[in-house]
C-alpha positions in Angstrom: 3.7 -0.1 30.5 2.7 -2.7 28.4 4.6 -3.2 25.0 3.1 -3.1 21.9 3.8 -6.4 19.9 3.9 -5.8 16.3 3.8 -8.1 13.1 5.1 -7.9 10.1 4.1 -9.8 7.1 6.2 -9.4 4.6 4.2 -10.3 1.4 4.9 -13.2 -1.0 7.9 -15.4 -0.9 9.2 -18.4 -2.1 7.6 -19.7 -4.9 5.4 -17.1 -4.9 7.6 -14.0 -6.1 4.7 -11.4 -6.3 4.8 -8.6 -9.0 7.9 -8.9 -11.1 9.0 -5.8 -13.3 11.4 -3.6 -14.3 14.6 -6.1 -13.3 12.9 -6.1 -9.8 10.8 -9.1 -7.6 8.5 -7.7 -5.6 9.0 -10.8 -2.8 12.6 -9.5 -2.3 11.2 -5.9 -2.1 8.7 -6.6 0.7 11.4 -8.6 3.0 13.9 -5.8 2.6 11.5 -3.3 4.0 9.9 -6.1 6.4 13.9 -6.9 8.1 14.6 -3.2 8.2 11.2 -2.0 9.9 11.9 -5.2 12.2 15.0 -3.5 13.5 14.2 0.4 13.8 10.7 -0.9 15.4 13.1 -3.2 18.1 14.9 -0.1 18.4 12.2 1.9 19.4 11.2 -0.7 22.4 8.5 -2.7 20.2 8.2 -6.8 20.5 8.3 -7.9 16.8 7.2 -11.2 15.0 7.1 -11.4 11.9 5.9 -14.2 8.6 8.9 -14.6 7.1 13.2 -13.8 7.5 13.7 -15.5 4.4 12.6 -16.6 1.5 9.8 -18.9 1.5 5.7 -19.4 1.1 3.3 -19.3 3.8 -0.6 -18.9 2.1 -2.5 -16.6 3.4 -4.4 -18.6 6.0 -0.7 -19.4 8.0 -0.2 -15.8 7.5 -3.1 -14.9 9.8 -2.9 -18.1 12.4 0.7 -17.4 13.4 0.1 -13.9 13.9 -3.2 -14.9 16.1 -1.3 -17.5 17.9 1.3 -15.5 18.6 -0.9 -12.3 20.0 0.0 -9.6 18.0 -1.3 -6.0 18.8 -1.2 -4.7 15.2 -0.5 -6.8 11.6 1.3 -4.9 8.9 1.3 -6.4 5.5 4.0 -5.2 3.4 4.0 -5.0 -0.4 4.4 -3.6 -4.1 2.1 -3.0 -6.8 1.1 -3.6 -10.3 -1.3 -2.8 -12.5 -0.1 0.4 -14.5 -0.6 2.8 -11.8 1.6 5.0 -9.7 1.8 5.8 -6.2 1.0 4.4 -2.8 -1.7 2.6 -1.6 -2.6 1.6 2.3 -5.6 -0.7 2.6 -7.5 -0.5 6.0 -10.4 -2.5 7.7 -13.7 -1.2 6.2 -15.1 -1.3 10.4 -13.6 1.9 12.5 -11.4 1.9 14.4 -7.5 1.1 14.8 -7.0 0.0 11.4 -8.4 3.3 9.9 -6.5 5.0 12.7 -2.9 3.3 11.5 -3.4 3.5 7.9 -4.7 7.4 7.8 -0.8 8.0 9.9 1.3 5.9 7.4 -0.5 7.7 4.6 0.8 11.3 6.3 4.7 9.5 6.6 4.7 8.3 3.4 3.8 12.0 1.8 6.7 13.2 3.8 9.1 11.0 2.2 7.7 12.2 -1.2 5.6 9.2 -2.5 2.1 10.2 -4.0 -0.9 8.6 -3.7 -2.8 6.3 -6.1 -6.4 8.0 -6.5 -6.8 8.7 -2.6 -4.3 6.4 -1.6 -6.3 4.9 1.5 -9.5 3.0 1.2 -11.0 0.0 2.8 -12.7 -2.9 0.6 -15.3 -5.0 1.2 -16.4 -8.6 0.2 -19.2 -9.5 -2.6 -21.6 -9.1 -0.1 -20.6 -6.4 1.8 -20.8 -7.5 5.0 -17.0 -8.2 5.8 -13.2 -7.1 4.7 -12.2 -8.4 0.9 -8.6 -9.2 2.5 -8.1 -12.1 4.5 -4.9 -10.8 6.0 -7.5 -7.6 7.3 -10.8 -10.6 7.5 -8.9 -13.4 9.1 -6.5 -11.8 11.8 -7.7 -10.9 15.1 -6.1 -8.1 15.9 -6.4 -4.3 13.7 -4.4 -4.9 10.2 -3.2 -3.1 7.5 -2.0 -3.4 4.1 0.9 -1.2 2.5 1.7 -1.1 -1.1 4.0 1.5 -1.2 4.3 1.9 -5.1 3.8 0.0 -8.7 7.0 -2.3 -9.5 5.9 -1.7 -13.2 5.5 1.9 -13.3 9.2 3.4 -14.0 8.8 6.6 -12.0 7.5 5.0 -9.2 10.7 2.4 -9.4 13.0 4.9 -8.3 11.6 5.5 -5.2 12.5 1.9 -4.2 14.9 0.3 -6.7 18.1 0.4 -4.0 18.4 -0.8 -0.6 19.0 2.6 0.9 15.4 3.6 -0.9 13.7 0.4 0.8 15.5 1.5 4.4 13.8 4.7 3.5 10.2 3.0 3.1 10.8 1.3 6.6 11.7 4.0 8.2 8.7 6.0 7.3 6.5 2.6 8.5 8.4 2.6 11.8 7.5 6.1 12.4 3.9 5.8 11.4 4.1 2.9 14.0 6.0 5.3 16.9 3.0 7.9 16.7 0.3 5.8 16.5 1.2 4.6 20.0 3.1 7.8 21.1 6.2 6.2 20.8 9.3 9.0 20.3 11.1 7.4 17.7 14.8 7.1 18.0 17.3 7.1 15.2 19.2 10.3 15.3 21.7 10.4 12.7 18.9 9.2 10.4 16.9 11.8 11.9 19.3 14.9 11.2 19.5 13.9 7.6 15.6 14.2 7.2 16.1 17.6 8.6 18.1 18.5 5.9 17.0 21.2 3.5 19.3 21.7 0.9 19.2 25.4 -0.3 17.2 25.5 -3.9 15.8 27.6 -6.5 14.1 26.4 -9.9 11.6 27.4 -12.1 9.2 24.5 -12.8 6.4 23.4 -14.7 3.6 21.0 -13.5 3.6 17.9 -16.0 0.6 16.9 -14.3 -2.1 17.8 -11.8 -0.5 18.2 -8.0 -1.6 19.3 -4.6 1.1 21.5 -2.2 0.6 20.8 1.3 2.3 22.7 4.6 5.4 21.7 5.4 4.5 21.8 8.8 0.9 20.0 9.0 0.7 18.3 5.2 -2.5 19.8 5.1 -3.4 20.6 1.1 -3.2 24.7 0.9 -3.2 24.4 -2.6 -3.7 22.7 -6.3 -1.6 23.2 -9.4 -3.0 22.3 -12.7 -1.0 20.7 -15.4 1.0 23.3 -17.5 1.6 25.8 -14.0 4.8 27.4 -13.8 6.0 27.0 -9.9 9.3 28.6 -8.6 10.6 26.2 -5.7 12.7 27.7 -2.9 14.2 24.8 -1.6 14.5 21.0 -1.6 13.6 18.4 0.6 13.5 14.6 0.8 12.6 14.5 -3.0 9.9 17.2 -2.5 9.9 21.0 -3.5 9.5 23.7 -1.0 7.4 26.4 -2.0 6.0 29.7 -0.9 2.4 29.9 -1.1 1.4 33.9 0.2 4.2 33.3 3.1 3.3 29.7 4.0 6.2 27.0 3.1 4.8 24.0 1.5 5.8 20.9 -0.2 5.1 19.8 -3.7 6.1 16.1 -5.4 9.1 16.4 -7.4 8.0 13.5 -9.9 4.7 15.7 -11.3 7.1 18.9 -11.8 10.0 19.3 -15.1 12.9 21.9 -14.9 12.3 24.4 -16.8 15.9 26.4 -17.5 
């Protein structure tokens, strides 16, 4: 079997500190993740390289040569956003392939730890003449890329999805296991596996704050959409996401779109 050899570019660094907000630098953000999904991917039988252990600038150019040079299988770029949004984004290749493949899976692990998307939260971009990727870390590497901006560093909901280390491990660990299916790799961390399991038992009248989908629990496909002003009765808990029961099918709904009602 041939291992898959995986990079990880953690974005920024140095004197380049990215977006900065809210007490937080987005440079130190993106090498927490970056030396966490390093060790859970090792863990899971993956070779791993990776831009930076540290604090310090590489432009984007190095970025892209070491990874070639060093024959990576799949590039990861890891970031936060700014801008006044909320939610995740995960930038792909606009050709198909791998890179759509990849991104469309982290999308589906990201939902699952109860991040929302930005608009459709995956898209692919292309240059001023359309005729190649806006990105250079997607343009300029050789092998399939992606880029994941996980949430806005400036908007204060989204900051308390990763404002802690323990919140950051989370963020890696839903990478790592976007990683493990993409090349049907079981992935192995039981204990924090058992806590994921966990549904704590719930019930709570709420009211949607703003527009939200519910998808199954089981295959996070949408079953339904609750406008703004919906009163929702949630059954359980899980992971920062309601449960529900939609006509006998459990689904999950974000909690940040939904306010207690008492």
């Amino acid at each position: 079997m041939i291992v898959p050899k995986i990079w990880i570019d953690a974005g920024h660094g140095g004197k380049d500190g990215g977006a900065c907000a809210n007490g937080l630098i987005e440079k130190n953000l993106n090498l927490t993740v970056s030396l966490e999904l390093k060790r859970l991917l090792e863990k899971n039988g993956f070779i791993v390289g990776m831009t930076r252990i540290d604090d310090r600038f590489y432009d984007l150019n190095e970025r892209c040569q070491m990874a070639n040079r060093w024959g990576a299988d799949f590039f990861i770029s890891v970031h936060h956003n700014a801008g006044g949004g909320i939610g995740y984004e995960v930038i792909h290749s606009i050709h198909p392939g791998n890179s759509q493949k990849m991104a469309q899976i982290v999308v589906e692990e990201y939902r699952n730890i109860g991040q929302v998307p930005h608009g459709n939260g995956i898209y692919g971009r292309k240059n001023s003449k359309g005729t190649a990727d806006y990105y250079a870390v997607i343009r300029n590497t050789n092998m399939s890329s992606i880029i994941s901006e996980f949430g806005y560093i400036d908007n204060i909901v989204d900051v308390q999805k990763f404002n802690t280390e323990d919140k950051l491990k989370r963020q890696a660990r839903a990478l790592a296991k976007a990683i493990c299916r993409f090349y049907n790799v079981q992935f192995k961390d039981d204990a924090i596996q058992r806590e994921e399991n966990k549904v704590e038992p719930y019930r709570q009248r709420l009211q949607m704050d703003y527009p939200s989908w519910a998808y199954n629990i089981d295959t996070l496909v949408p079953v339904k959409k609750f406008n703004r002003g919906d009163n929702i009765t949630a059954i359980g808990i899980k992971q920062g996401w309601y449960i529900l029961d939609i006509n006998g099918i459990k689904c999950l709904i974000p909690s940040t779109p939904c306010k207690k009602i008492n």
